[in-house]
Phi, psi and omega in degrees: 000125163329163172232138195243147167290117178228052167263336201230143170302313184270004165269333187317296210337293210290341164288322167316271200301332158315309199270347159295310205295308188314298165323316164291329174290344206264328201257017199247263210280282174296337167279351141281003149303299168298346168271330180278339163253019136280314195235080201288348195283336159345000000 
């Protein structure tokens, strides 16, 4: 993971904008993955 200056106004950003795009991919994109090997008949 990167290390961000969260001292500076564009570093909180970019952390923030790190820690969404992660999120959304967790609750998206890898949780049908997780579903799908959890359960393949889906």
């Amino acid at each position: 993971m990167a290390s961000h200056d969260l001292k500076t106004v564009e570093g909180v950003y970019t952390d923030f904008r790190s820690r969404r795009e992660a999120l959304l991919q967790a609750l998206t994109v890898d949780a049908e993955e997780f579903s799908r090997q959890c359960d393949p008949g889906l």
